[in-house]
KOLZA-55288 format. One record per residue: chain; y, x, z of N, C-alpha, C, O, CB in turn; residue number from 1; residue in three letters. Coordinates in steps of 0.1 Angstrom, whole numbers. Glycine has a CB too. Example, Ala and Ser with C-alpha at 12.3 -4.5 7.8 and 13.67 -1.06 7.14 Angstrom:
% residues 2
R  chain  n.Y  n.X  n.Z  ca.Y  ca.X  ca.Z  c.Y  c.X  c.Z  o.Y  o.X  o.Z  cb.Y  cb.X  cb.Z  n  res
R  A  -57  132  78  -45  123  78  -33  132  78  -33  142  85  -45  113  90  1  ALA
R  A  -22  128  71  -11  137  71  0  129  79  11  134  80  -6  141  57  2  SER
% end
This chain:
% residues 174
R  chain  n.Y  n.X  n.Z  ca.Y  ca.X  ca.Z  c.Y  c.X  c.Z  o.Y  o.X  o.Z  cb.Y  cb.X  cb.Z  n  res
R  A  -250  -161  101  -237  -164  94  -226  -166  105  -215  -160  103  -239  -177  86  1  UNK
R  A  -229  -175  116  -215  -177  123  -215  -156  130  -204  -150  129  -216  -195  141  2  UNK
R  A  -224  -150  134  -216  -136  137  -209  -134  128  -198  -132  133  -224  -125  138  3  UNK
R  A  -208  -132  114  -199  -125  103  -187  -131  101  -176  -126  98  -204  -125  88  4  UNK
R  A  -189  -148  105  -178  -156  103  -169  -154  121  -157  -157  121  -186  -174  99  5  UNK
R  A  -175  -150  131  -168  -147  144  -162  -129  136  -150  -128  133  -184  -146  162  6  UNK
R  A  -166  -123  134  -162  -108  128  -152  -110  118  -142  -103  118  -175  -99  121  7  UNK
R  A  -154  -121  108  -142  -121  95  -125  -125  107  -115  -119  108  -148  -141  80  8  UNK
R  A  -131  -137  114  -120  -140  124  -112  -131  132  -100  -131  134  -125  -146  133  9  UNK
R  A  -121  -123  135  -111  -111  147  -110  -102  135  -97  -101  133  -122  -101  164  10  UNK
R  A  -116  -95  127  -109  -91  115  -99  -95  111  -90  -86  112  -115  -91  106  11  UNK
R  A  -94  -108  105  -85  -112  101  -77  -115  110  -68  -120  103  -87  -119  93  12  UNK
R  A  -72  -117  124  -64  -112  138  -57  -99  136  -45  -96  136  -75  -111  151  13  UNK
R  A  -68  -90  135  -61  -75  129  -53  -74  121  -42  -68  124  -69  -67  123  14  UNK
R  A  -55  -78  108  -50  -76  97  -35  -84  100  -25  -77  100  -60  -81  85  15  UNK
R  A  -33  -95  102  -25  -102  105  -12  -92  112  -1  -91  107  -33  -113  113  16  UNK
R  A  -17  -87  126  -7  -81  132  -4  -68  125  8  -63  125  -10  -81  146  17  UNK
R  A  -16  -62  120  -12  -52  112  0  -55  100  10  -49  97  -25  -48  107  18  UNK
R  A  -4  -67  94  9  -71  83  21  -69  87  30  -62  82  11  -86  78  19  UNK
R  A  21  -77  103  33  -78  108  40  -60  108  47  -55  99  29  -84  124  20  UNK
R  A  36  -54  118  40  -35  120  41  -37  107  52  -42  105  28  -20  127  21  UNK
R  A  35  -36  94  35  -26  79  48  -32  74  58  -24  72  20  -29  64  22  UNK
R  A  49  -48  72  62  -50  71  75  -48  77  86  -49  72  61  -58  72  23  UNK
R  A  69  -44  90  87  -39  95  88  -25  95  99  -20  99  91  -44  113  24  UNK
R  A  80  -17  90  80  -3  89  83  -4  74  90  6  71  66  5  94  25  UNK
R  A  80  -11  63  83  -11  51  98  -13  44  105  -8  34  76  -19  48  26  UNK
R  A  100  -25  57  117  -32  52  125  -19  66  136  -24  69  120  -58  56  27  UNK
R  A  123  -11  70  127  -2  72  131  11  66  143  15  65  122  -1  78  28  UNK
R  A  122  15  62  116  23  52  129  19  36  139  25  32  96  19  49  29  UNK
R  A  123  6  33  132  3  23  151  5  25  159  9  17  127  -11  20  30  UNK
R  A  154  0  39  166  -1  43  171  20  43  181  25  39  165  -12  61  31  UNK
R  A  163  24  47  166  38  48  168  45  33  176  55  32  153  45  56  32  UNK
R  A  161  40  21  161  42  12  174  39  0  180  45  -9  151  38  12  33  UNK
R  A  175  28  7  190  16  1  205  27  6  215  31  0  190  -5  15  34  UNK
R  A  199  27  19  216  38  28  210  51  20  220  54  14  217  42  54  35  UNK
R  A  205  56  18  206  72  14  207  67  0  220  67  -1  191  84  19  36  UNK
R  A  204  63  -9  211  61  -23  220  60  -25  227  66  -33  209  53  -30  37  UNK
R  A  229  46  -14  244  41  -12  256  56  -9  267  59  -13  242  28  5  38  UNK
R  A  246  64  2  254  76  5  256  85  -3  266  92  -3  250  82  13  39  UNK
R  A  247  87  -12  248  97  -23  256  91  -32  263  99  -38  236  101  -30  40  UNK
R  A  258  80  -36  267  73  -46  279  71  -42  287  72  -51  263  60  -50  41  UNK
R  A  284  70  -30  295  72  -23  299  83  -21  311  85  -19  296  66  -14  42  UNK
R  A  291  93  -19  295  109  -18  302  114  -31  313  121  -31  283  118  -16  43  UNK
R  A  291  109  -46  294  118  -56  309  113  -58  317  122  -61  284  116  -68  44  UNK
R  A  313  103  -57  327  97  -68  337  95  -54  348  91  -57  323  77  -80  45  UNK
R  A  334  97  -38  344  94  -37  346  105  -26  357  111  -26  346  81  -35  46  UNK
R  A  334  109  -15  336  120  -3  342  132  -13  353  138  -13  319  125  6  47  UNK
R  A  333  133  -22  336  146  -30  348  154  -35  348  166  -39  331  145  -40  48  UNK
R  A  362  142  -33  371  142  -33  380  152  -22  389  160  -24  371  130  -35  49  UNK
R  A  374  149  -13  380  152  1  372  166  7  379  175  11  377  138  12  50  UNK
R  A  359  168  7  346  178  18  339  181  4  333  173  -2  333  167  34  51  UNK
R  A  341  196  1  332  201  -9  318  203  -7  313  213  -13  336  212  -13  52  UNK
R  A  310  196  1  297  197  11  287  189  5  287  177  4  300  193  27  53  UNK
R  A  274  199  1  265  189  -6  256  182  -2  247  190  2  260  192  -14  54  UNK
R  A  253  171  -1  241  166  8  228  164  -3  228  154  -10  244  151  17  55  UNK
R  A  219  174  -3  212  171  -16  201  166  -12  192  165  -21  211  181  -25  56  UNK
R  A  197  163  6  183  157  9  182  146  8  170  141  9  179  158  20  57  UNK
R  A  194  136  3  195  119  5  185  119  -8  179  108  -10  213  110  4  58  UNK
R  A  184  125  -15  175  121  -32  157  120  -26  149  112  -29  179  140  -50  59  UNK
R  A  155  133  -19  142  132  -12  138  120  0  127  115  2  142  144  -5  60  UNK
R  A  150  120  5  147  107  15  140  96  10  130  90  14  160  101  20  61  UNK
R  A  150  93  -3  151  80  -7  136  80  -17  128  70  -19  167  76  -16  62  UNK
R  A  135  91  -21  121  91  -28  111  88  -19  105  77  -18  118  106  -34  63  UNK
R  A  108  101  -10  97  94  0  96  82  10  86  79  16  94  102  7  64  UNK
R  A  109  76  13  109  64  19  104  52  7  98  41  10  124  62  24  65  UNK
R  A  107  55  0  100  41  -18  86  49  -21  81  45  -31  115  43  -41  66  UNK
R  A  81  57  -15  65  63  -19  60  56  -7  50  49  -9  62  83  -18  67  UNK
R  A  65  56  4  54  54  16  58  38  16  48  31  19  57  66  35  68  UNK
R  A  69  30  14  69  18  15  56  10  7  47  3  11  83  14  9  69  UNK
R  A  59  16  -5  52  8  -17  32  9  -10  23  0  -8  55  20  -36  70  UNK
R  A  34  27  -7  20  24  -4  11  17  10  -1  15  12  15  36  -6  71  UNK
R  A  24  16  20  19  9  33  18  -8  24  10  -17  28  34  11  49  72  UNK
R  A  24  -9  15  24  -26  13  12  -31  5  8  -42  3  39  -31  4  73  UNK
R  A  6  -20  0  -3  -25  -12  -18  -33  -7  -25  -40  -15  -6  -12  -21  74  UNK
R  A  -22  -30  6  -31  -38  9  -26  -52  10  -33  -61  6  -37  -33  20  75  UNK
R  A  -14  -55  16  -6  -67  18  -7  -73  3  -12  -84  0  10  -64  24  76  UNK
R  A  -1  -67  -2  3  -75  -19  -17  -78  -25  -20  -87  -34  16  -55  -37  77  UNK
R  A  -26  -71  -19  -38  -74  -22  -42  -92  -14  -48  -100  -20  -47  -60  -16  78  UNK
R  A  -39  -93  1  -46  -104  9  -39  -111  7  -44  -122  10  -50  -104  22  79  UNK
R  A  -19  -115  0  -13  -126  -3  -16  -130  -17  -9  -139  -22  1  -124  -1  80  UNK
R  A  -24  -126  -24  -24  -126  -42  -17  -122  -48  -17  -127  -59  -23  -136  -48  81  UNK
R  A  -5  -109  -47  8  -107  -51  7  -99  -63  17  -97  -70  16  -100  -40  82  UNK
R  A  -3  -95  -67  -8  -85  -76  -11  -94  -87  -16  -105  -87  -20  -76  -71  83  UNK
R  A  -6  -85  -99  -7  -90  -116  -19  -99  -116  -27  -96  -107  -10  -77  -129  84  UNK
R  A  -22  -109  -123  -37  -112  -125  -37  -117  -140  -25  -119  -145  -43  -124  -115  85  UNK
R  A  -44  -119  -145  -49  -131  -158  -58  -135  -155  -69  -130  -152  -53  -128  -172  86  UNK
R  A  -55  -149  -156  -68  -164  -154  -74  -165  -166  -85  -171  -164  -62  -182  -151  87  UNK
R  A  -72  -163  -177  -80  -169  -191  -92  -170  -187  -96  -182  -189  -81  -161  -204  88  UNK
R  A  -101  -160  -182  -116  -161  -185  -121  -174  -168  -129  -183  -168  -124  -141  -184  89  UNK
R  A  -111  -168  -157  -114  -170  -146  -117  -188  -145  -125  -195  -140  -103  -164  -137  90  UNK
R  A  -102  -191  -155  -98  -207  -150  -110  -215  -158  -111  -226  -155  -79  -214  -155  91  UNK
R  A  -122  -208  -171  -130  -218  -173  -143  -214  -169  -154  -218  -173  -129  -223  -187  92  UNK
R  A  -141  -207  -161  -156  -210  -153  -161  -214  -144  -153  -218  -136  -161  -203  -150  93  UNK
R  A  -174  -216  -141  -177  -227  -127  -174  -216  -117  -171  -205  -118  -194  -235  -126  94  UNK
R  A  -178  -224  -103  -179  -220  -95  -189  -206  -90  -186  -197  -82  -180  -230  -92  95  UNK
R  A  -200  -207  -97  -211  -200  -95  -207  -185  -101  -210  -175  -96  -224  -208  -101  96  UNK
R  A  -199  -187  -115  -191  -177  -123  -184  -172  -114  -184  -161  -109  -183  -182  -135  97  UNK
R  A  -178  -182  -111  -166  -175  -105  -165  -166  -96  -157  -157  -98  -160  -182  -100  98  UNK
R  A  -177  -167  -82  -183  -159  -72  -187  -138  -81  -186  -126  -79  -200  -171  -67  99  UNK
R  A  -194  -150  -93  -202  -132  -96  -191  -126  -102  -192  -113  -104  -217  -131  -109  100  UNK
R  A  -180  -133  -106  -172  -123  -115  -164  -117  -105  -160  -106  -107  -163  -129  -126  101  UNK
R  A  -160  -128  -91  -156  -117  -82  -160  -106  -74  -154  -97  -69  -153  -121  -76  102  UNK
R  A  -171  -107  -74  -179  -98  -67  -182  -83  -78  -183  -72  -74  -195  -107  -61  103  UNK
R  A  -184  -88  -90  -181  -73  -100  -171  -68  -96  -173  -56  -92  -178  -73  -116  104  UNK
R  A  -158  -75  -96  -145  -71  -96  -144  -62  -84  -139  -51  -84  -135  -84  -97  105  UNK
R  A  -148  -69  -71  -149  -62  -55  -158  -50  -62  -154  -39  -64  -159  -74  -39  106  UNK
R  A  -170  -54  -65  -177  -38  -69  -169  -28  -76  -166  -18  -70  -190  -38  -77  107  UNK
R  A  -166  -29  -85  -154  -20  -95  -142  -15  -88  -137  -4  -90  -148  -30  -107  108  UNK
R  A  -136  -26  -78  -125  -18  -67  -132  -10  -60  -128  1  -59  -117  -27  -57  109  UNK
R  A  -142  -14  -53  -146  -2  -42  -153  8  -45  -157  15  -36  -153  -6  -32  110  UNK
R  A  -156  9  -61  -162  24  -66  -146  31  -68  -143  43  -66  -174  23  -85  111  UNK
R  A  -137  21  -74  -123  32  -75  -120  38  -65  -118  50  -64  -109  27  -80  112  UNK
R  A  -120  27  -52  -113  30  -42  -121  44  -31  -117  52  -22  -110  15  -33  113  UNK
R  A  -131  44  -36  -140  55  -26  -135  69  -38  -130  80  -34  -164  51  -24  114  UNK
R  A  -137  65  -49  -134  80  -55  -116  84  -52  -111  95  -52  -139  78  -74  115  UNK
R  A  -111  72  -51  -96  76  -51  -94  83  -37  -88  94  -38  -86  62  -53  116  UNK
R  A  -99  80  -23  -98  83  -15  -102  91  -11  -98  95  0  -99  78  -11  117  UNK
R  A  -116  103  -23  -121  112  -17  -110  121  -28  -105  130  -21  -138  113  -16  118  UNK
R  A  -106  121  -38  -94  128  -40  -84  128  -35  -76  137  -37  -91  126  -49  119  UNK
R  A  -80  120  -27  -66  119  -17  -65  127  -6  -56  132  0  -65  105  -10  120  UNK
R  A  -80  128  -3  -82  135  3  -80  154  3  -74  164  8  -92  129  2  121  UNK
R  A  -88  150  -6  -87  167  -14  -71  175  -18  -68  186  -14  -96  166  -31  122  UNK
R  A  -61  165  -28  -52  168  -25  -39  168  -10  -29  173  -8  -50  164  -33  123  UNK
R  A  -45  161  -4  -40  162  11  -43  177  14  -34  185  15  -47  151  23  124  UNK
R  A  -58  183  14  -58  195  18  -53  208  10  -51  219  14  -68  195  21  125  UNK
R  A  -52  203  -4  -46  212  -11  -29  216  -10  -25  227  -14  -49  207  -24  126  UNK
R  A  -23  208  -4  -13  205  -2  -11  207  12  1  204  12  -12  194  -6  127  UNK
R  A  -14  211  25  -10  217  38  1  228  37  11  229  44  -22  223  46  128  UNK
R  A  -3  235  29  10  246  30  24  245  23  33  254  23  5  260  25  129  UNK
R  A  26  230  15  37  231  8  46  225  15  42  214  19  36  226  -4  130  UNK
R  A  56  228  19  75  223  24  79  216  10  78  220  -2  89  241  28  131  UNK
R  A  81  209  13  94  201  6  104  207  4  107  213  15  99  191  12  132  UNK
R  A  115  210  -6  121  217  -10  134  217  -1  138  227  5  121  215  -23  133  UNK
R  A  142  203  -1  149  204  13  147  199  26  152  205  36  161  201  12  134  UNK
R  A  141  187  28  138  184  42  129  194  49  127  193  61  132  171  44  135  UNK
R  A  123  203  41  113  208  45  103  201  54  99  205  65  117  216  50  136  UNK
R  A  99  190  48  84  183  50  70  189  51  65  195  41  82  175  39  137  UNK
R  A  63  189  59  49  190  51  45  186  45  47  174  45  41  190  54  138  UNK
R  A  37  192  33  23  183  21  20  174  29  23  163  25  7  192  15  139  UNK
R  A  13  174  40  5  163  47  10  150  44  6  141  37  4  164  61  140  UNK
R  A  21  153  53  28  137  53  33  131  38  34  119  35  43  137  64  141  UNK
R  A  37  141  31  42  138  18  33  132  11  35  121  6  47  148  11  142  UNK
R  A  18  141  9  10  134  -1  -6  125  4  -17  124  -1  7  147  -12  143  UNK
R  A  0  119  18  -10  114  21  -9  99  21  -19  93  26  -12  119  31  144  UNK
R  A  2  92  15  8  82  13  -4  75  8  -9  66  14  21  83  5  145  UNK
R  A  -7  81  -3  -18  72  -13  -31  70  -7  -39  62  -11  -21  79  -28  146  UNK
R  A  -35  78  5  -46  82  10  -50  70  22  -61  66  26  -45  97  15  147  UNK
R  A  -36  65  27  -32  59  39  -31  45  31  -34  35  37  -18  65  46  148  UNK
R  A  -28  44  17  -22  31  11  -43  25  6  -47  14  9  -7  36  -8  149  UNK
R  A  -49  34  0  -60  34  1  -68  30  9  -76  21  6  -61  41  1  150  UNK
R  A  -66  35  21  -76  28  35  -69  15  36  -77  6  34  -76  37  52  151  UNK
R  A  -59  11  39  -52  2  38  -60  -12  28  -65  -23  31  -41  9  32  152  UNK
R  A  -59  -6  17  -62  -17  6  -83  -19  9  -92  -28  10  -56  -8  -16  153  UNK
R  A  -84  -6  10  -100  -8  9  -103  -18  23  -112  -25  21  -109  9  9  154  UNK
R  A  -97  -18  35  -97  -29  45  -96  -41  47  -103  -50  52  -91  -27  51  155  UNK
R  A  -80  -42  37  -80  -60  32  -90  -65  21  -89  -77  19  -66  -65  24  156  UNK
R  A  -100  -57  12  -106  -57  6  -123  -59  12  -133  -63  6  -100  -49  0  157  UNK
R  A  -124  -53  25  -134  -59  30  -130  -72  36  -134  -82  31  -141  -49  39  158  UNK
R  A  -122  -73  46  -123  -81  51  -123  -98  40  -129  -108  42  -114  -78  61  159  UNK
R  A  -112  -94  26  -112  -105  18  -128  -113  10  -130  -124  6  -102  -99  7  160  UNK
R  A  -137  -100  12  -149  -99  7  -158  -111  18  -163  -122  15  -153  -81  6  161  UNK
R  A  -158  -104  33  -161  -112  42  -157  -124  45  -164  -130  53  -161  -108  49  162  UNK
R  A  -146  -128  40  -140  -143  42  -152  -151  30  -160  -159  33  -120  -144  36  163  UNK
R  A  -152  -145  15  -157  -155  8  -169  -150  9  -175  -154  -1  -152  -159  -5  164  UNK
R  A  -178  -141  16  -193  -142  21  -196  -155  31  -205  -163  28  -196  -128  29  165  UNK
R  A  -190  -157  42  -186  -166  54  -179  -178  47  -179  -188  55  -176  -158  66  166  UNK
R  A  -172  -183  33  -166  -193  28  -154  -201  34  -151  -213  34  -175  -201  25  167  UNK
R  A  -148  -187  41  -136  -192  47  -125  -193  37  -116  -201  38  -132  -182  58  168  UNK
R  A  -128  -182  25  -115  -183  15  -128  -183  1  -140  -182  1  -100  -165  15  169  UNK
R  A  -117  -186  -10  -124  -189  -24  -122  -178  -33  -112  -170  -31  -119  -202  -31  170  UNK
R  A  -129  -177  -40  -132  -163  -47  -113  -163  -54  -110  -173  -60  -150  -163  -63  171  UNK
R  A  -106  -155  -54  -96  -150  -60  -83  -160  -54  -73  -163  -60  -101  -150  -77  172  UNK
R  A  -85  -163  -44  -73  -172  -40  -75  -169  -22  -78  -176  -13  -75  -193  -47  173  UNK
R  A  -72  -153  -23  -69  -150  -9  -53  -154  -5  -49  -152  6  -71  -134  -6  174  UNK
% end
């Protein structure tokens, strides 16, 4: 037990600084998203006036900057509790309940999350030869968002698992 509980520790060291980078790449990401909407809204009603010149990549920017935010954040919104829940069943059960209903719940995520990831997969490779219509992006980077948001979540999801194996955290109150 104390090895898993030394491993949950430096695991959760990782994760930690990792939050840190995902967050500042997110509220980046987001800020990049905010100026290219702001630009296009200022272009249509007021540049437009002046420079008949179209900028029609700010709509793609802003799309895939709010695709890759959301999915760099979702392991995060998993290890703060940030994600929807309902207590009805949770709040009248004991303790002993409480463990097994979390551990279904962990099993049921990590059958989605392996099947989701091996499709993420697949469309990642289906997807190598497509450009983006104007940045001309690769598929890769475009549709690997979910694949990356994926490993992501399935990580805070072990390590959340190994906290309440080791009883560092309590079933559903990471």
């Amino acid at each position: 037990m104390a090895t898993l509980n030394k491993l949950y520790l430096n695991l959760k060291k990782i994760s930690d600084c990792l939050q840190r980078v995902l967050e500042t790449i997110a509220a980046f990401l987001i800020i990049v998203c905010s100026l290219a909407l702001l630009f296009q809204v200022f272009y249509r009603f007021i540049i437009i006036k002046y420079v008949s010149f179209s900028f029609p990549f700010t709509e793609e920017i802003a799309k895939y900057a709010l695709i890759w935010s959301v999915y760099l954040m979702i392991g995060i919104c998993l290890k703060e509790g940030s994600q929807a829940s309902v207590n009805l069943i949770y709040d009248r059960l004991g303790y002993q309940n409480k463990c097994i209903l979390y551990y279904i719940t962990r099993l049921i995520m990590a059958i989605f999350l392996a099947v989701t990831i091996y499709y993420a997969i697949y469309v990642v490779k289906l997807n190598v030869l497509y450009k983006s219509p104007t940045l001309r992006l690769s598929g890769v980077y475009l549709y690997s968002a979910p694949l990356v948001g994926c490993i992501l979540l399935t990580f805070e999801t072990f390590i959340e698992v190994l906290g309440v194996i080791t009883r560092n955290v309590k079933p559903f109150n990471s």
